[in-house]
C-alpha positions as CSV (number, residue, x, y, z in Angstrom):
1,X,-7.7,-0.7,-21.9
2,X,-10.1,-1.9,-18.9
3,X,-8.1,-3.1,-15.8
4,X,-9.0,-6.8,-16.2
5,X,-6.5,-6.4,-19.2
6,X,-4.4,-4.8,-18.1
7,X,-4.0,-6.9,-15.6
8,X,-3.7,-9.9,-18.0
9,X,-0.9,-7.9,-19.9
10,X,1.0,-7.0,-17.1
11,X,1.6,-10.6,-15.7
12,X,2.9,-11.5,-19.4
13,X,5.4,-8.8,-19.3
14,X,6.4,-8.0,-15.5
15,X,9.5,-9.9,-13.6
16,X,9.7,-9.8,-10.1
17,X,13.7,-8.8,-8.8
18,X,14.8,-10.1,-5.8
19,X,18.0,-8.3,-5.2
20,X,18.3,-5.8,-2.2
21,X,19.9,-3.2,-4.3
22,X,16.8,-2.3,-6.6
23,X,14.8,-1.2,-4.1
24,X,16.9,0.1,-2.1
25,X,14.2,2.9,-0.4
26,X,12.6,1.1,2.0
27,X,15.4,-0.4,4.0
28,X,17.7,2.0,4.8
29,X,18.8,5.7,5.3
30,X,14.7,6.4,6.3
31,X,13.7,9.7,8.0
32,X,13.6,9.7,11.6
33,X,10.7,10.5,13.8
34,X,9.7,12.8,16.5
35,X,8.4,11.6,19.8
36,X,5.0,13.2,18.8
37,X,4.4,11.2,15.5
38,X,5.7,8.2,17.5
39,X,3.1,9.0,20.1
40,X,0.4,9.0,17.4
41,X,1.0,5.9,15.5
42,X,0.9,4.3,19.4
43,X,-2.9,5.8,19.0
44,X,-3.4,4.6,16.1
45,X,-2.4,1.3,16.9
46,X,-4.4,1.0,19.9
47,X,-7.4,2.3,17.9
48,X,-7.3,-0.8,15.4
49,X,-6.0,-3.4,18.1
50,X,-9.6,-1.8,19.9
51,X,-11.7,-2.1,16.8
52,X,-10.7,-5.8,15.7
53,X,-12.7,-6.9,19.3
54,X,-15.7,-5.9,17.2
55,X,-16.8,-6.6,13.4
56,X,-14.8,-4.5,11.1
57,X,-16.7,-2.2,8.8
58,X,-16.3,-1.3,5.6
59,X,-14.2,1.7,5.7
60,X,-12.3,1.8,8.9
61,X,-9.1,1.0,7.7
62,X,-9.2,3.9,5.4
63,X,-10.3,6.0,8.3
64,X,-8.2,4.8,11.3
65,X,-4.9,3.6,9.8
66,X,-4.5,4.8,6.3
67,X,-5.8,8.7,6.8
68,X,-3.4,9.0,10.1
69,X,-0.7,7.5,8.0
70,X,-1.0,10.2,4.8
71,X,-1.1,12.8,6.9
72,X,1.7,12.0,9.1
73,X,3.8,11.5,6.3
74,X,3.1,14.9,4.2
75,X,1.0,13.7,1.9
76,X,-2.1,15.5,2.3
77,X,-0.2,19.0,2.0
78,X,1.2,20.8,-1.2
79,X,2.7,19.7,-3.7
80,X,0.3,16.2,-3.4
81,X,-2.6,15.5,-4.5
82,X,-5.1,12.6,-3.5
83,X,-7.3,10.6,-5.6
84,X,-9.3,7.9,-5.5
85,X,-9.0,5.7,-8.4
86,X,-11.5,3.4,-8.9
87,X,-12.8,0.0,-6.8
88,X,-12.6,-3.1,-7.7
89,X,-14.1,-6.4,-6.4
90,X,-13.3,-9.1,-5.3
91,X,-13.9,-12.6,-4.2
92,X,-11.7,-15.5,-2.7
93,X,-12.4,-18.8,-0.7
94,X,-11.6,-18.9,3.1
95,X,-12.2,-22.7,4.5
96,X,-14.8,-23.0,2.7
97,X,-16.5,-19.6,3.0
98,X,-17.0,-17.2,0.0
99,X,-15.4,-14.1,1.0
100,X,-16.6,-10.7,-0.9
101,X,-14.4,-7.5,-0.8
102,X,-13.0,-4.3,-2.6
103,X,-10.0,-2.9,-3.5
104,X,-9.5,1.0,-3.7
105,X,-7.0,2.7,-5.3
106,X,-5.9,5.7,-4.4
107,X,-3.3,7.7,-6.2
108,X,-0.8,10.4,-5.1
109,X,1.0,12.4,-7.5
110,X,0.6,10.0,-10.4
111,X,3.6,7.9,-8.7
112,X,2.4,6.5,-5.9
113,X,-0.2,4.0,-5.5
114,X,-2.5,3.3,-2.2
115,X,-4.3,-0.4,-2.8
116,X,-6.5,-0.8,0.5
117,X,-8.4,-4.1,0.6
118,X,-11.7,-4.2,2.5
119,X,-13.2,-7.3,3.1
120,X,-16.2,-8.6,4.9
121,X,-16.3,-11.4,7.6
122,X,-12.6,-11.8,6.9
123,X,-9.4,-9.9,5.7
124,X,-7.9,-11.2,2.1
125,X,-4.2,-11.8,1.7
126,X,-2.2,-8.9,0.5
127,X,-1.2,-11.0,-2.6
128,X,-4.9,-10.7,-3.7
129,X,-4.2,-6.8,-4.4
130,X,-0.3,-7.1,-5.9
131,X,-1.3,-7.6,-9.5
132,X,-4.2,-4.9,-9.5
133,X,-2.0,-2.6,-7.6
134,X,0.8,-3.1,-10.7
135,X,-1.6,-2.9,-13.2
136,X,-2.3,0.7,-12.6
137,X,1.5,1.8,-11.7
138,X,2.0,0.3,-15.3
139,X,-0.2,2.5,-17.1
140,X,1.0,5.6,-15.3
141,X,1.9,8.2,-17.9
142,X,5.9,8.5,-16.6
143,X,7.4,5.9,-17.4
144,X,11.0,7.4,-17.3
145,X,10.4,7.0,-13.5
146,X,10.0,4.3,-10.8
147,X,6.9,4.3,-9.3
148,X,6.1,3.1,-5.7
149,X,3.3,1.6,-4.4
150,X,1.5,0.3,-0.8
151,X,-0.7,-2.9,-0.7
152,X,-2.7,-3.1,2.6
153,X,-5.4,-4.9,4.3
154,X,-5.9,-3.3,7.8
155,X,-3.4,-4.5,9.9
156,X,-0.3,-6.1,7.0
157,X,1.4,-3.3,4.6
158,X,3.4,-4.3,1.5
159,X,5.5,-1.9,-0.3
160,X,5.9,-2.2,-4.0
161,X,8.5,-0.8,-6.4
162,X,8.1,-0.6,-10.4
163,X,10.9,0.4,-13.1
164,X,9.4,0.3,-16.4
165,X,12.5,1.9,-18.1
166,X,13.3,-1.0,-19.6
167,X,12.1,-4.1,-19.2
168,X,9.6,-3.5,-17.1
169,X,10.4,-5.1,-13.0
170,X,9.5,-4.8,-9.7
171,X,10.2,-6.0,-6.4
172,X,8.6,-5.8,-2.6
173,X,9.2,-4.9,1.0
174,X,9.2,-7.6,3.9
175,X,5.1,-7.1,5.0
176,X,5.2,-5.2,8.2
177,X,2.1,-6.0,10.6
178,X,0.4,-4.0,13.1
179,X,-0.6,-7.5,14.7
180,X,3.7,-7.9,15.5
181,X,5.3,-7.1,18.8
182,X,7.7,-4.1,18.2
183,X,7.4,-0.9,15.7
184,X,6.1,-2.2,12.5
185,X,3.8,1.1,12.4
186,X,6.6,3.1,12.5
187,X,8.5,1.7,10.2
188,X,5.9,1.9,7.6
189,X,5.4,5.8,8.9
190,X,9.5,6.0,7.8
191,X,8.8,4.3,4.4
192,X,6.0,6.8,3.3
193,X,7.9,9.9,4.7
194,X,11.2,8.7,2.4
195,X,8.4,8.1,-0.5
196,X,7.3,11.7,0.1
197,X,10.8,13.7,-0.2
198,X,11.5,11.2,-3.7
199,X,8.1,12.2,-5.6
200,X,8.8,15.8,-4.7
């Protein structure tokens, strides 16, 4: 089945939960950090708060948040694996202003699911990627467990949780921003480390 429908099937047969209690893995209980990966997510930061003085191209979020962020957080040592999925586009309206991006998906472990939107001139909402991203964590090949997901577009990140057990569900994080005062990079540095000791 081609993504476009899938992505038309899912949205027949998916109900978003609201309840704390189904995902439960995000908000609580979350590995803590040493002072040198809270040092380098300061770096990072500063890197991306540096780079949006200047046109964004295509690429740099992959490169300056989300590699810093996988490896941080395990995922580019054994048992994972890393792949990239496939791209899609795609094209929204911004005050008038015809906005062209992609979205890559990247896939860890068959269980985890990296949506990264790049877009030029402008950044697209998160909830442009949320049904492409559940698309693909719906026609993963375990469906006897919950697969996780991460929606991001530079500087927001949304995590995503999807039981398909049953009838399939899913629900999502609070967005955390790198554009916020406080610790929103670490917090999504916490998530991905928790994600990492589940899929194991």
């Amino acid at each position: 089945m081609r993504s476009r429908e899938l992505l038309v099937c899912t949205r027949n047969i998916m109900r978003r939960v609201e309840a704390d209690g189904f995902f439960e893995e995000w908000l609580g209980d979350l590995p803590e950090l040493t002072v040198g990966e809270r040092d380098r997510l300061d770096q990072v930061r500063r890197h991306y708060l540096y780079l949006l003085e200047y046109p964004v191209m295509e690429g740099v979020v992959k490169m300056v948040i989300l590699s810093p962020l996988l490896e941080l957080a395990g995922f580019y040592d054994p048992p994972f694996r890393v792949s990239g999925e496939t791209e899609v586009r795609v094209t929204a309206h911004d005050e008038g202003e015809v906005i062209h991006g992609n979205i890559d998906i990247l896939v860890l472990q068959q269980q985890f699911w990296i949506t990264v939107i790049e877009a030029k001139n402008s950044e697209l909402a998160l909830t442009k990627a949320i049904p492409q991203a559940l698309s693909y964590m719906m026609a993963a090949p375990d469906a006897d467990r919950p697969g996780y997901g991460l929606v991001m577009n530079g500087s927001e990140f949304l995590f995503l949780k999807l039981d398909r057990r049953s009838d399939p569900v899913y629900a999502v994080s609070d967005i955390f921003s790198l554009l916020n005062r406080g610790y929103n990079l670490i917090g999504v540095l916490q998530v991905l480390k928790k994600f990492s000791q589940l899929l194991v």
